[in-house]
DOMAR-72544 format. One record per residue (C-alpha): x, y, z. Coordinates in pm, whole numbers. Layout:
N
<site><xx>X</xx><yy>Y</yy><zz>Z</zz></site>
...
# end
This chain:
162
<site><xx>1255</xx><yy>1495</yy><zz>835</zz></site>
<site><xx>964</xx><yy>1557</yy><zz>583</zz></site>
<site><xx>1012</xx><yy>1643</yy><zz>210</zz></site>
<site><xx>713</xx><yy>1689</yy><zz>-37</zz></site>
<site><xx>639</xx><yy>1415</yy><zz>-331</zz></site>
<site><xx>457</xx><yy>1457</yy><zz>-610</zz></site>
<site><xx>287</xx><yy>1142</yy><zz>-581</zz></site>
<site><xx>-91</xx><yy>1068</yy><zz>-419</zz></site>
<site><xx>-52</xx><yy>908</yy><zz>-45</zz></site>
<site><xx>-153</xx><yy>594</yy><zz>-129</zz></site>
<site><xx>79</xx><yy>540</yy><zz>-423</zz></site>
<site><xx>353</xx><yy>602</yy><zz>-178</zz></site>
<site><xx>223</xx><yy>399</yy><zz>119</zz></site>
<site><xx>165</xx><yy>99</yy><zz>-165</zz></site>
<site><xx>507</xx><yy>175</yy><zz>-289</zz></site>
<site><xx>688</xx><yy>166</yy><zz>67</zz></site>
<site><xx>441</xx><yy>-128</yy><zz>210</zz></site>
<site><xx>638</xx><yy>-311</yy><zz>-117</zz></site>
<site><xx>945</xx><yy>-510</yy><zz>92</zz></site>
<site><xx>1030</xx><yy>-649</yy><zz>-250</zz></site>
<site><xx>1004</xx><yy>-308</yy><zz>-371</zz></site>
<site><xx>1393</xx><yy>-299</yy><zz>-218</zz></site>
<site><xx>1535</xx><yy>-541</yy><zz>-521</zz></site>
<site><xx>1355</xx><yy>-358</yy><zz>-778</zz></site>
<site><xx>1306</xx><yy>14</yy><zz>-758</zz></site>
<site><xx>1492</xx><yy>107</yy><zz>-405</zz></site>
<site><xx>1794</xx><yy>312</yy><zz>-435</zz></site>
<site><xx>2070</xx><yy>224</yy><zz>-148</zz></site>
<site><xx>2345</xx><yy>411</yy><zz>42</zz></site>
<site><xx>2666</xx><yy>372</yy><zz>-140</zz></site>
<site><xx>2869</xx><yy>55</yy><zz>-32</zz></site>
<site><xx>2501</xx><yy>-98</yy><zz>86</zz></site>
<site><xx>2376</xx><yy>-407</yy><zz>-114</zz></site>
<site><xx>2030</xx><yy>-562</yy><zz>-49</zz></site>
<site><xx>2115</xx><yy>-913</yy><zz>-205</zz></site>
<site><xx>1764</xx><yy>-1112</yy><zz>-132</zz></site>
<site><xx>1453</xx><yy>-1039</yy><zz>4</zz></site>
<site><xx>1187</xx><yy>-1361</yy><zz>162</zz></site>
<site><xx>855</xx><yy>-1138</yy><zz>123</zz></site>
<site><xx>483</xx><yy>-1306</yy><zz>66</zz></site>
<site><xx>394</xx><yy>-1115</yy><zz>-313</zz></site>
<site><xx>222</xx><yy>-765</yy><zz>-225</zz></site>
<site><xx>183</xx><yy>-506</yy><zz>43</zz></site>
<site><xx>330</xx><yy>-630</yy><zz>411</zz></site>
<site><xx>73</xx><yy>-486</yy><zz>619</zz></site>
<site><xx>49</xx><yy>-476</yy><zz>1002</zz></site>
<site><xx>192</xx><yy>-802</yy><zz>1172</zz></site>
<site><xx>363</xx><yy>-916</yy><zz>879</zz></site>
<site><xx>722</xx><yy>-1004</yy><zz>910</zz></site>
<site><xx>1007</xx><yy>-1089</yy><zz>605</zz></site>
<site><xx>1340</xx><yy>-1166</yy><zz>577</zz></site>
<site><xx>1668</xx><yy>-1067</yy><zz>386</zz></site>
<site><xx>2054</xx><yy>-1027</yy><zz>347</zz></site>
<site><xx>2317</xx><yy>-851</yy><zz>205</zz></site>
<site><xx>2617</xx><yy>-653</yy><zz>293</zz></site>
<site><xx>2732</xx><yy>-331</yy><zz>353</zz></site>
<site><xx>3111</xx><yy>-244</yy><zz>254</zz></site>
<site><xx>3171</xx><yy>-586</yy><zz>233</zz></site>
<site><xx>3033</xx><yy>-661</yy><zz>550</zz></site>
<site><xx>2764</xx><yy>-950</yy><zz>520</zz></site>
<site><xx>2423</xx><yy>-898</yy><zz>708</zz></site>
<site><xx>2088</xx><yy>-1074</yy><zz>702</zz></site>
<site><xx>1718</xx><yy>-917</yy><zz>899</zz></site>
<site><xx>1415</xx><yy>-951</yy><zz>1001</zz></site>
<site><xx>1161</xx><yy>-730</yy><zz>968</zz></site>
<site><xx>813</xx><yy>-672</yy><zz>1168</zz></site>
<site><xx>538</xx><yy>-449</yy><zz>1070</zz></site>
<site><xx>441</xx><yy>-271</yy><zz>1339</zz></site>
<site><xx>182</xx><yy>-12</yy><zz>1216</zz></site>
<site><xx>22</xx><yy>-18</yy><zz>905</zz></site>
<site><xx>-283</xx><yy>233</yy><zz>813</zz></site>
<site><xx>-318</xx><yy>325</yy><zz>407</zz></site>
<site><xx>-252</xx><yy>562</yy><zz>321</zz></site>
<site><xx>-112</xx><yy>797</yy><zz>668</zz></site>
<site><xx>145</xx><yy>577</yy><zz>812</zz></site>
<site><xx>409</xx><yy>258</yy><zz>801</zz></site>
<site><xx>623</xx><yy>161</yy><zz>1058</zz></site>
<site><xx>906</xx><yy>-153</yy><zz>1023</zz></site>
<site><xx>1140</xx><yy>-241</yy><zz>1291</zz></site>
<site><xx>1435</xx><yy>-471</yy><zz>1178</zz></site>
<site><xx>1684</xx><yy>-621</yy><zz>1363</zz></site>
<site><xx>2014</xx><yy>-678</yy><zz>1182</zz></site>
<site><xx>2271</xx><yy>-927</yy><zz>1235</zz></site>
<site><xx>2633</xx><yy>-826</yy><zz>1111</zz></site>
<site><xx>2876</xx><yy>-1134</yy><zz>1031</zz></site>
<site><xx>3194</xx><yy>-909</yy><zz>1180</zz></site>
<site><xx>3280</xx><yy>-548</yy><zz>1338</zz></site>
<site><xx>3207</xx><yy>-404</yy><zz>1657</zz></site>
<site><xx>2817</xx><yy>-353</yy><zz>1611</zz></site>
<site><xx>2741</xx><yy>-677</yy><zz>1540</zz></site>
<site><xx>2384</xx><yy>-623</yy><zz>1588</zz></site>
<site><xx>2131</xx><yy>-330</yy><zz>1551</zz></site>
<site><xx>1763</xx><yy>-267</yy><zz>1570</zz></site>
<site><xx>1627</xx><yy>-22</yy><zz>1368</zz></site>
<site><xx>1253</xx><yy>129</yy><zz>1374</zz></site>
<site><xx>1167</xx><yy>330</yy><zz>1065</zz></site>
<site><xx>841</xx><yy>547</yy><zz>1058</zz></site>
<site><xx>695</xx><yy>682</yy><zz>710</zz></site>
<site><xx>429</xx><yy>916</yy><zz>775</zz></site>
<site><xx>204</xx><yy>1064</yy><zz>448</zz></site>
<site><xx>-42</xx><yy>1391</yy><zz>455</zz></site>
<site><xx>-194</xx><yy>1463</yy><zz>130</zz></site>
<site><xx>-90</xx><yy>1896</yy><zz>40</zz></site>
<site><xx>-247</xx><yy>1987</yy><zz>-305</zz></site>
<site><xx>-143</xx><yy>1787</yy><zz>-560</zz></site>
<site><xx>141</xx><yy>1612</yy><zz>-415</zz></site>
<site><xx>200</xx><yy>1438</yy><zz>-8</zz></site>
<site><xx>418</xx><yy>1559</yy><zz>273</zz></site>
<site><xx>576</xx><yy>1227</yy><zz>353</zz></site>
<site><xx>759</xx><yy>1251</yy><zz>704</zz></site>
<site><xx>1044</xx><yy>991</yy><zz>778</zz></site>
<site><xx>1167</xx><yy>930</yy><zz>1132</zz></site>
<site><xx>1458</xx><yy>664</yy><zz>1218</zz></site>
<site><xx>1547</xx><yy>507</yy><zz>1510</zz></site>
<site><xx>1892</xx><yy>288</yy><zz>1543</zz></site>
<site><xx>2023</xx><yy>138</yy><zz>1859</zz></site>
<site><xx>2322</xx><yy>-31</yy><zz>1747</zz></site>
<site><xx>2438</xx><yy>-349</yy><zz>2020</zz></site>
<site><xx>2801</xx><yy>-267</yy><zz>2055</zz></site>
<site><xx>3072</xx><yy>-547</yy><zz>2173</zz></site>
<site><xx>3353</xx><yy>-341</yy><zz>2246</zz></site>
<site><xx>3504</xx><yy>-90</yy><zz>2485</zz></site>
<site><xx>3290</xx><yy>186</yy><zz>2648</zz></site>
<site><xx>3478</xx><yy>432</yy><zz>2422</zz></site>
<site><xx>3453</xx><yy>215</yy><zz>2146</zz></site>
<site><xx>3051</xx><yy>216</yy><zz>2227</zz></site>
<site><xx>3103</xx><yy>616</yy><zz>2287</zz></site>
<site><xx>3251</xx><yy>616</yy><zz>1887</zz></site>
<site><xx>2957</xx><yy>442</yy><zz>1740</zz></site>
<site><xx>2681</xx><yy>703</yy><zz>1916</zz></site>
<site><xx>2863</xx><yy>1006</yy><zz>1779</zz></site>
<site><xx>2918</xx><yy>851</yy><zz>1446</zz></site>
<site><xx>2507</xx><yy>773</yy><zz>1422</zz></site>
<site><xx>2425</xx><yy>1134</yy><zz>1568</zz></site>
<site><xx>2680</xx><yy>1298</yy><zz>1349</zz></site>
<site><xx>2722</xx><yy>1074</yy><zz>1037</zz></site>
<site><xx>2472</xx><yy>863</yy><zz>1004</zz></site>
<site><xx>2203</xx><yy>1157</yy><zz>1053</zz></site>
<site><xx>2332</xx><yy>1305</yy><zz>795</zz></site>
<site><xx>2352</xx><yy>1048</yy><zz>553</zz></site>
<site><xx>2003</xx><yy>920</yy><zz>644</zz></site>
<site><xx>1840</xx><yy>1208</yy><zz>526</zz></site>
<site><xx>2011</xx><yy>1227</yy><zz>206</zz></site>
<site><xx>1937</xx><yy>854</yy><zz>140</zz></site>
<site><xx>1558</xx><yy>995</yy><zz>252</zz></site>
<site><xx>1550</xx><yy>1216</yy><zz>-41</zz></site>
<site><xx>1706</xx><yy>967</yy><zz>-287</zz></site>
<site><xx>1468</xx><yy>715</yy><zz>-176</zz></site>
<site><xx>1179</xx><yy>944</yy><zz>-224</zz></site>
<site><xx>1271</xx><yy>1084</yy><zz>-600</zz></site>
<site><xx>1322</xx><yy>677</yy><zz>-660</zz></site>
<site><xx>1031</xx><yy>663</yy><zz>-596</zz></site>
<site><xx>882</xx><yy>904</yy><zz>-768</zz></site>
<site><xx>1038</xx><yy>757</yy><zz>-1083</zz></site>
<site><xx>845</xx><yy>411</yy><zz>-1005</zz></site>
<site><xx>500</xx><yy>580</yy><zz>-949</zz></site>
<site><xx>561</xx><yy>758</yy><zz>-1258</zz></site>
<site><xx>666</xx><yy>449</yy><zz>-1468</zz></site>
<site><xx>402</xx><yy>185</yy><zz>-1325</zz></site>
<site><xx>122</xx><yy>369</yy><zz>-1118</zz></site>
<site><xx>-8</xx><yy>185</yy><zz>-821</zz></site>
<site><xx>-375</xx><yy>234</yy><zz>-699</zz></site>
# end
């Protein structure tokens, strides 16, 4: 999905490239809390990994994160792997891919997901889970895309970054 912001390219990428950014500025899914977050201060560029927990619903996860790609200001790319303390998808790997071209005045920012969740139940239990996430989740991912983008929009207008 891409959506226009009105910030530069490299404010977002410096924004984004923040993991701590997610205590302070991030907005979240309703029902998702991101409790901690064990980041080295400043950008997590390519190779750098960090840590964190929280829960979602009341469900209690922790993560860890790799950089996988990092070139400021056209493109980050994180791949987590989250551990759930209960349910049926007790673990998940998730590869996130934010992609910025400069248009005018503003940046097309282009966000692709990936989620394979690791399922420990029935085949149609397993069968559940990949409509929910093509269904569901889809749809909530891009509207958590677009509040994540005019959050951040409100912290490149408050404190400007390069």
């Amino acid at each position: 999905m891409t959506r226009r912001s009105i910030l530069p390219a490299p404010v977002l990428f410096d924004l984004f490239a923040d993991p701590r950014g997610c205590l302070t500025w991030h907005v979240h899914p309703k029902g998702m809390e991101v409790q901690r977050i064990e980041a080295p201060e400043g950008l997590a560029m390519e190779g750098a990994g960090f840590t964190g927990r929280g829960a979602t619903r009341g469900v209690p996860w922790t993560f860890t994160a790799r950089v996988l790609e990092a070139r400021r200001p056209d493109v980050y790319v994180v791949e987590a792997y989250v551990n759930f303390e209960r349910g049926p998808a007790r673990r998940a790997r998730q590869t996130e891919r934010y992609s910025y071209r400069s248009d005018g005045d503003g940046t097309l920012v282009t966000y692709e997901v990936e989620v394979e969740r690791y399922v420990t139940a029935s085949f149609w239990s397993s069968l559940a889970w990949r409509a929910y996430d093509a269904l569901i989740s889809a749809r909530a991912r891009r509207r958590g895309f677009s509040e994540l983008l005019a959050a951040a929009e409100r912290e490149g207008a408050r404190s400007p970054v390069s």
